[in-house]
C-alpha positions in Angstrom: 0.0 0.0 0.0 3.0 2.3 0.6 3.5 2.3 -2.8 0.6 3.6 -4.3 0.1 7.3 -4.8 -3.2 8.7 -4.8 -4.4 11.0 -7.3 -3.1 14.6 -5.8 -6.9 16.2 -6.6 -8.3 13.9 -4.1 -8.9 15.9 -0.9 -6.9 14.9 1.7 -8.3 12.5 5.0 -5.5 13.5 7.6 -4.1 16.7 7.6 -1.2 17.9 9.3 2.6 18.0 9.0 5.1 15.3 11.2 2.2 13.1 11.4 3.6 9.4 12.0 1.4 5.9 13.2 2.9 6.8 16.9 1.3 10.3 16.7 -1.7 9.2 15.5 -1.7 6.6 18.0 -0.6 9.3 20.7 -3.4 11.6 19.4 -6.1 9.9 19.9 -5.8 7.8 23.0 -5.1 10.9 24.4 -8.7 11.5 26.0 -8.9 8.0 27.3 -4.9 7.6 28.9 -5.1 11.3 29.8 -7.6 13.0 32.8 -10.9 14.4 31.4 -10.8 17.7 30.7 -12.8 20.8 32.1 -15.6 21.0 29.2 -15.4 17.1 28.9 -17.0 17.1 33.1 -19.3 19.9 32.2 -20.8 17.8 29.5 -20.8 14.5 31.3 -22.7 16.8 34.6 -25.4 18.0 32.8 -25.8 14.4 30.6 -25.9 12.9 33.7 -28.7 15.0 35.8 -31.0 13.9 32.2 -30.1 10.7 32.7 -31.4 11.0 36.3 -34.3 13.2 35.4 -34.6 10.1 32.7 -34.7 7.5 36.1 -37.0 9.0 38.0 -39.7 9.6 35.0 -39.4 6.0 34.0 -39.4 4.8 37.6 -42.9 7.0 37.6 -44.5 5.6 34.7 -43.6 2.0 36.2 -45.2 3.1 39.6 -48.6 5.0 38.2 -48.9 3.5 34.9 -49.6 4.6 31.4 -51.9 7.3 32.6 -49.4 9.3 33.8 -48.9 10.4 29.9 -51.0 12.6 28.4 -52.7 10.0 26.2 -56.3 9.4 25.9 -58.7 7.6 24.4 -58.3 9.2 21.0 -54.5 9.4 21.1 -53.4 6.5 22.0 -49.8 7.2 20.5 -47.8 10.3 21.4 -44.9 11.1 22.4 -43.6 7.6 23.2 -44.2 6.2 19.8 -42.8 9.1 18.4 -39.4 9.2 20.7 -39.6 5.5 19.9 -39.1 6.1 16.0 -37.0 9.0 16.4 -34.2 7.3 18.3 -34.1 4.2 16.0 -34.0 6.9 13.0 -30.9 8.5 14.5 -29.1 5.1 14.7 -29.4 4.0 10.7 -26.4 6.6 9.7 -24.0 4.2 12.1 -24.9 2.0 10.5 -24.6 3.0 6.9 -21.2 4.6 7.6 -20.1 1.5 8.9 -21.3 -0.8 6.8 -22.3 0.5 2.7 -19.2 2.6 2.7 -17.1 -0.3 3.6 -18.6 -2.1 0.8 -18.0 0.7 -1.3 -14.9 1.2 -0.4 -15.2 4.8 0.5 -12.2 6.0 3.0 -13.3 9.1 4.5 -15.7 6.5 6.4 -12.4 5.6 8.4 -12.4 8.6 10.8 -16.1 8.8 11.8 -17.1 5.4 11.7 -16.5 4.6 15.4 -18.4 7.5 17.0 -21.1 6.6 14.5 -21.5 3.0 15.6 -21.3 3.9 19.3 -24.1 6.5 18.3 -26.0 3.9 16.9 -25.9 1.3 19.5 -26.4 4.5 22.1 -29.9 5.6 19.9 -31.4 1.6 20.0 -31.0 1.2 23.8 -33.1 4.7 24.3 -35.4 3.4 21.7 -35.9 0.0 23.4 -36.5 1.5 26.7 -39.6 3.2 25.3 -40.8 0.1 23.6 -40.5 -1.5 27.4 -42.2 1.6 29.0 -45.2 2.1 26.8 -46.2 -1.5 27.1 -47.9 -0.6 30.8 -46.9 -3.9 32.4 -42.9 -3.5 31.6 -42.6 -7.0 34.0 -44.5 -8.9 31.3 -41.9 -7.3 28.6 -40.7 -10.6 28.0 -43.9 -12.1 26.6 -43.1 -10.4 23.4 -40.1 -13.3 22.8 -41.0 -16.2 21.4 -39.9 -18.3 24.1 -41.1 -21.7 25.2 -43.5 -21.3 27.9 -45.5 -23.1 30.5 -48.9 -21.5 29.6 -49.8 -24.2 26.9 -49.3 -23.3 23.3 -49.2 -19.6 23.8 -47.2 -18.0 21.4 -46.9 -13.9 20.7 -49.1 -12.3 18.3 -47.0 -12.0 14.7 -49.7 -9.0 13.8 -48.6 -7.1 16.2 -46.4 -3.5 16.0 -45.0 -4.6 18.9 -43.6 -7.8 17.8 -42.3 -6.7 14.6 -40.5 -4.3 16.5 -39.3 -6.1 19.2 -37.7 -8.4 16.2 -36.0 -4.9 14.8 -34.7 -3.5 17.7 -33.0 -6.8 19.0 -32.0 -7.6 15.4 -30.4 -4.5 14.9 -28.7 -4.0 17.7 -27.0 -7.5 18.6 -25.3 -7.0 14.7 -24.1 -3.4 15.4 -23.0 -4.3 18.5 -21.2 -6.9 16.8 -19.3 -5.2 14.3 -18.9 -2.1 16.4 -17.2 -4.1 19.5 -15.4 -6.3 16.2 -13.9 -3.0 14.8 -12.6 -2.1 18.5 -10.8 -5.0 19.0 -7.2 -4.3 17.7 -7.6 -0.6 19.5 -8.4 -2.2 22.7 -5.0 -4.1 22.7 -3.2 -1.1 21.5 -4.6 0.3 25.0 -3.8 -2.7 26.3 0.2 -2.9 25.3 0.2 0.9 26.4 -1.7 0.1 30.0 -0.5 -0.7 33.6 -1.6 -2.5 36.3 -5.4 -3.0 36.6 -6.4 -1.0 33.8 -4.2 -3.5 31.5 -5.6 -6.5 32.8 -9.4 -5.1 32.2 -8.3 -4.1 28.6 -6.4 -7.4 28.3 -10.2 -9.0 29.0 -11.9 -7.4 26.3 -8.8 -7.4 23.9 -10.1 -11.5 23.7 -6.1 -12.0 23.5 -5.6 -9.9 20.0 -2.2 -10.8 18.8 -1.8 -8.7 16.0 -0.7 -11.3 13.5 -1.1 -11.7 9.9 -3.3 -14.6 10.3 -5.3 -12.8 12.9 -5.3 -9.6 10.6 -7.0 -11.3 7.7 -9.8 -13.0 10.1 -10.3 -9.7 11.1 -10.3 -8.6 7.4 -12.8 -11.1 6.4 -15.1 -11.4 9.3 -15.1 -7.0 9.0 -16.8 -7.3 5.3 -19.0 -10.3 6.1 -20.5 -8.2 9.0 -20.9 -5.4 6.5 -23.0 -7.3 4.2 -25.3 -9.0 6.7 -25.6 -5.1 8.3 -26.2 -3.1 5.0 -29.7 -5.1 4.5 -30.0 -3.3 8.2 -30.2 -0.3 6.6 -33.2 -1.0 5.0 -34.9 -3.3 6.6 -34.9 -2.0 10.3 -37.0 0.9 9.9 -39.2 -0.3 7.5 -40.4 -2.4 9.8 -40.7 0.2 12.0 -42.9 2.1 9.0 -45.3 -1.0 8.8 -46.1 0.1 12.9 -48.5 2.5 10.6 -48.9 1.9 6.9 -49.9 -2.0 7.7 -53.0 0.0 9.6 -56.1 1.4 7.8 -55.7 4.9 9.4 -56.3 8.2 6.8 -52.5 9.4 6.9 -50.8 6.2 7.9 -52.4 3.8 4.9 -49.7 4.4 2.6 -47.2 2.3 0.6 -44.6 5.5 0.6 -43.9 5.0 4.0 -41.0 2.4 3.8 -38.3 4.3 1.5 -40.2 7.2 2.7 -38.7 6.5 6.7 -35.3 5.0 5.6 -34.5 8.6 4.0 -35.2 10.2 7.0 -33.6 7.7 9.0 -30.4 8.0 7.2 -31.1 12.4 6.9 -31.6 12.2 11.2 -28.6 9.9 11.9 -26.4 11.9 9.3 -27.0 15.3 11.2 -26.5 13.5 15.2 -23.2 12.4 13.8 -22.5 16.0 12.8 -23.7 17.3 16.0 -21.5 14.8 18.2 -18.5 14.9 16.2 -18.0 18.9 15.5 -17.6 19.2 19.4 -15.8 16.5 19.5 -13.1 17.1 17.1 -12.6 21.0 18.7 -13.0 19.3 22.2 -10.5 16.5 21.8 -8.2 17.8 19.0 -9.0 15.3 16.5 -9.1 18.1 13.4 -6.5 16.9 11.8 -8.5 13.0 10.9 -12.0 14.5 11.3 -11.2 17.4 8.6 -13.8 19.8 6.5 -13.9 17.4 4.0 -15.8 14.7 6.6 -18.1 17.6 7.1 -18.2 18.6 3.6 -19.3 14.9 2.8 -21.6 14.6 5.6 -23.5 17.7 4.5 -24.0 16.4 1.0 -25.6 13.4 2.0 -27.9 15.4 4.3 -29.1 17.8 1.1 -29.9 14.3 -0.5 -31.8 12.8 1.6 -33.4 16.0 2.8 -34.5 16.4 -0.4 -35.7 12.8 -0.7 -37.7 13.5 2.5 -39.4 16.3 1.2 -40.3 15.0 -2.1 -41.8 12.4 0.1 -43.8 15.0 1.7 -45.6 16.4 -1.4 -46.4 13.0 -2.4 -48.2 12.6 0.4 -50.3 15.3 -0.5 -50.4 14.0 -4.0 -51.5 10.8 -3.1 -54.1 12.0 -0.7 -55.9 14.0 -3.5 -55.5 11.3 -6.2 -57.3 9.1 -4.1 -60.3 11.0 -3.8 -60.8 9.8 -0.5 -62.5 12.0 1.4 -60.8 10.9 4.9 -57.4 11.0 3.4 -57.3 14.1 2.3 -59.6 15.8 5.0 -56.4 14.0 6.9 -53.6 16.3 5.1 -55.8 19.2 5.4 -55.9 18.6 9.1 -52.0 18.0 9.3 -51.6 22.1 7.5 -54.5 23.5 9.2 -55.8 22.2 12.3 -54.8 22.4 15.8 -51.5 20.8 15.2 -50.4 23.4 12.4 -47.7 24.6 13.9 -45.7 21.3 14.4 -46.5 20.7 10.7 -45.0 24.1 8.9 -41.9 23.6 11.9 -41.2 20.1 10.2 -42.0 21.4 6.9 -38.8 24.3 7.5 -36.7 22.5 9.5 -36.5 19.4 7.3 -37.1 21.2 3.8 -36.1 24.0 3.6 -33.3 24.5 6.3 -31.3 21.4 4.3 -31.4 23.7 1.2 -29.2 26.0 2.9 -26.0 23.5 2.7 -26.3 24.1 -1.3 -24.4 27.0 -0.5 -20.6 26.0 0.2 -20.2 29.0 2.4 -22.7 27.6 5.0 -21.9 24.2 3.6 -18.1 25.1 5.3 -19.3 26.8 8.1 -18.6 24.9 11.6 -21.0 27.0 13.4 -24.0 27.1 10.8 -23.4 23.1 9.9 -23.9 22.3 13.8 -26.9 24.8 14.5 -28.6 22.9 11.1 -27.4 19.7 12.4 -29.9 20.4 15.7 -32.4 22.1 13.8 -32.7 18.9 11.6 -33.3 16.5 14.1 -35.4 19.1 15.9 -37.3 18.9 12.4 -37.3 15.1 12.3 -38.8 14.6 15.9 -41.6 16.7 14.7 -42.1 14.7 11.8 -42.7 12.0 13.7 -45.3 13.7 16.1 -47.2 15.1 13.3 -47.5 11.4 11.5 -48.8 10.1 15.0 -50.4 12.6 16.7 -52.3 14.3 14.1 -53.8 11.2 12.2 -55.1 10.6 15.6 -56.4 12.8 17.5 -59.9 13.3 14.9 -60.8 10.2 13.7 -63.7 9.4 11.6 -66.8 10.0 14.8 -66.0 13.5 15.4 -67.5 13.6 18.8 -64.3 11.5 20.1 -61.8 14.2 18.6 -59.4 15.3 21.5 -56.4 17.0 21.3 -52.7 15.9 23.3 -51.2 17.7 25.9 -48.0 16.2 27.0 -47.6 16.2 30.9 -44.3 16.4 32.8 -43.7 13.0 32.3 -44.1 12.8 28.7 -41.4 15.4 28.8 -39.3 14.1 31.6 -38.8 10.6 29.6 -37.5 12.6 26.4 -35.6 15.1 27.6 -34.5 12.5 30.2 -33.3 9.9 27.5 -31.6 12.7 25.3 -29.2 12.8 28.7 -29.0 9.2 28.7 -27.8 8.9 24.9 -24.9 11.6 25.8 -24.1 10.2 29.0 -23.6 6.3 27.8 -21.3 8.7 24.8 -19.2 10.9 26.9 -18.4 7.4 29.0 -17.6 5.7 25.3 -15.5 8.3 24.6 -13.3 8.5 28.0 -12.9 4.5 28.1 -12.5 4.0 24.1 -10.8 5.1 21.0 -13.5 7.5 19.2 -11.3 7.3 16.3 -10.7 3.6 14.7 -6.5 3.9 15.1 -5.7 1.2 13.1 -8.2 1.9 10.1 -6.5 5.6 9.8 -3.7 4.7 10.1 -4.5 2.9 6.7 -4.6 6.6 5.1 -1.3 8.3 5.9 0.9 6.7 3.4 -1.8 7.6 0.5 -4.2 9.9 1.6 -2.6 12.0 4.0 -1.5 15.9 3.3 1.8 15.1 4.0 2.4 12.2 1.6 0.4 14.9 -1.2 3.3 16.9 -0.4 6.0 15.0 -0.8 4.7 13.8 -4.2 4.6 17.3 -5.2 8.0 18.4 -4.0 9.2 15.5 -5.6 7.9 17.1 -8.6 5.5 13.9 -9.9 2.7 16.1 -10.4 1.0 18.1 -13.2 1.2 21.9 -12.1 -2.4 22.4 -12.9 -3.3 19.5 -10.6 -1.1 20.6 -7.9 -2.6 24.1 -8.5 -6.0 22.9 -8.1 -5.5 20.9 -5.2 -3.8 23.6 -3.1 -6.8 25.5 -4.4 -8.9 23.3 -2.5 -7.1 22.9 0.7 -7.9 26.4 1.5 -11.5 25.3 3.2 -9.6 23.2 5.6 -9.4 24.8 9.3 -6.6 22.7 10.2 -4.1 22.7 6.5 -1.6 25.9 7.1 -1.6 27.4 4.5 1.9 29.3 4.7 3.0 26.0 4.3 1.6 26.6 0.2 2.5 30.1 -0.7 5.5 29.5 -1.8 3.7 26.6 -4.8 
């Protein structure tokens, strides 16, 4: 591999001059060999008092029951359903980083990739703990497993939301566990060779006695791309079950057969911007601009314009399909969406999932740290929404208009998502103090090809067309961490 050159108008993926594997090693164990810093307690304080806030809401709901939601007769769904989706939407870009770009052999994957599994394995466990809490008897939860039981030939109910999701969530999760915790292994003996005492033998535990070898290289090789191609079906599959919770029903707004491509795009739009929104702190936080570089963000953005624009054509067929049905109920159900009670939450999804994304067309904003984080939030603010105006709305007035209510969420309804938004950062400001938030030995892949510094000895060795060498200087001038002094004289 040392001996390939990559084309010098490829963007670099690790910037940076002096960089060798010992640095790169050095730089990013740093936050787990080294003390946490001051802004790295701050975070993991106010995480935490969610995740408490989180504790005591759930531990409520147990106690009282269901009722002590805002739901009612009419709305049956609210805001568990819709945290339910939301969180399982935010962990399909993990996913899809990890797994279709290895497939496609796409290596600015290698730097994000980590944080983006931990994200996604974070995302399922605060989606499954609202599938357990909604269910009102949370003791019984295990009665949605098909297990062999002593209550005669009792078996779950296969037409049930519940079930199929049950089958997603566990599915999804024991695979991304599995090749996130596969990916780690080499990292967690590289902590392990550079440990003491305790913490050595711990690391030495889940290192599961990595060697390093050739032999153990190419297992590692092999088992990496078969895991890829039993997750990429993930991708799809996951939340299209989750879809089928509402376009299997008969429900005016949920009876539709655009639903499953439909909530994989927004999936993959939601995941894209949490991953943005972790990792831009991150990389200030920890140092890591030099391997998380503008052209990760650059990247990232781009796939967000796609698939917010997927998202949004989605949304005008809805309203297509509504009127070319001629179904009264269907589109007296769109109508509602735009101009009922719920308005508002439908025109805030409408700009911050839209329109907002249209914004990144713009390579200005595109480039910008500080606008790219505030429309990471504002996406996934957008995307929430999306999901409470599917469920809420196509709810709350149903065909026998003397049952119409509206929703009001009470303090617990608010607790448990606010509460599990602390949980999610909590379980990744731990991940990020105890592991590698960087895969080392998958960037480490990069700096003999696409690093700056192997571009620039290429060009001072003078193998380069000037035009090409012109243009790529050209383009290094979006990177925050390229000095460019280091080019005037080219």
């Amino acid at each position: 591999m040392s001996g390939h050159n990559e084309s010098i108008l490829r963007e670099p993926l690790i910037t940076g001059d002096n960089i060798t594997y010992a640095k790169i090693t050095d730089d990013i164990l740093s936050p787990v060999e080294n003390k946490p810093n001051k802004a790295w307690w701050i975070g993991f304080i106010v995480a935490s008092l969610g995740a408490l806030l989180w504790v005591v809401a759930v531990s409520y709901t147990f106690w009282n029951g269901i009722g002590a939601w805002g739901l009612n007769k009419t709305v049956g769904w609210a805001w568990d359903i819709t945290g339910f989706v939301w969180w399982v939407g935010i962990g399909h870009a993990g996913t899809l980083i990890s797994a279709v770009l290895l497939l496609f052999r796409q290596n600015w994957r290698n730097s994000i990739n980590r944080s983006a599994e931990a994200m996604t394995i974070f995302a399922v466990i605060c989606a499954a703990t609202y599938v357990v809490s909604h269910m009102g008897r949370p003791w019984l939860a295990y009665w949605v497993l098909p297990l062999p039981n002593q209550f005669g030939s009792l078996w779950v109910n296969f037409n049930s939301p519940l079930v199929w999701d049950m089958f997603a969530i566990s599915t999804y999760f024991s695979v991304s566990l599995l090749f996130w915790y596969t990916g780690l292994l080499p990292d967690i003996a590289t902590i392990r060779d550079r440990a003491v005492g305790t913490r050595r033998k711990i690391y030495s535990i889940f290192s599961f006695g990595w060697s390093g070898s050739v032999k153990t290289w190419q297992r590692f090789e092999a088992v990496s791309l078969i895991l890829a191609g039993i997750s990429t079906p993930l991708v799809l599959s996951v939340h299209t079950i989750v879809s089928m919770d509402f376009a299997t029903s008969v429900i005016p707004g949920w009876h539709t057969t655009i639903f499953p491509p439909y909530f994989v795009a927004g999936a993959i739009f939601s995941g894209f911007a949490m991953v943005l929104t972790l990792l831009l702190v991150a990389r200030k936080v920890l140092g890591l601009e030099n391997y998380i570089t503008m052209f990760h963000i650059e990247s990232m953005n781009k796939i967000i314009i796609l698939t917010g624009s997927i998202v949004g054509v989605a949304y005008l067929t809805e309203f297509f399909i509504a009127w070319y049905s001629g179904s009264e109920y269907e589109q007296y159900a769109f109508i509602n969406r735009s101009t009922g009670p719920y308005w508002w939450s439908y025109w805030m999804m409408m700009t911050c999932n839209v329109i907002s994304p249209q914004l990144l067309w713009f390579k200005k904003i595109r480039l910008s740290i500080k606008a790219t984080w505030i429309l990471s939030i504002v996406v996934n603010v957008g995307m929430w929404f999306e999901r409470f105006v599917i469920i809420v709305t196509s709810l709350h007035r149903d065909y026998i208009p003397s049952s119409w209510a509206m929703f009001y969420p009470t303090w617990v309804d608010i607790s448990v998502f606010v509460g599990s938004i602390g949980l999610f950062f909590t379980l990744f400001l731990l991940f990020l103090r105890v592991l590698p938030s960087i895969a080392i030995a998958e960037v480490k892949l990069l700096l003999k090809t696409a690093s700056e510094q192997a571009k620039m000895k290429q060009i001072k060795e003078g193998h380069e067309n000037k035009e090409y060498v012109a243009e790529y200087v050209e383009s290094l001038e979006k990177f925050d961490s390229v000095k460019q002094e280091d080019y005037a004289k080219i």
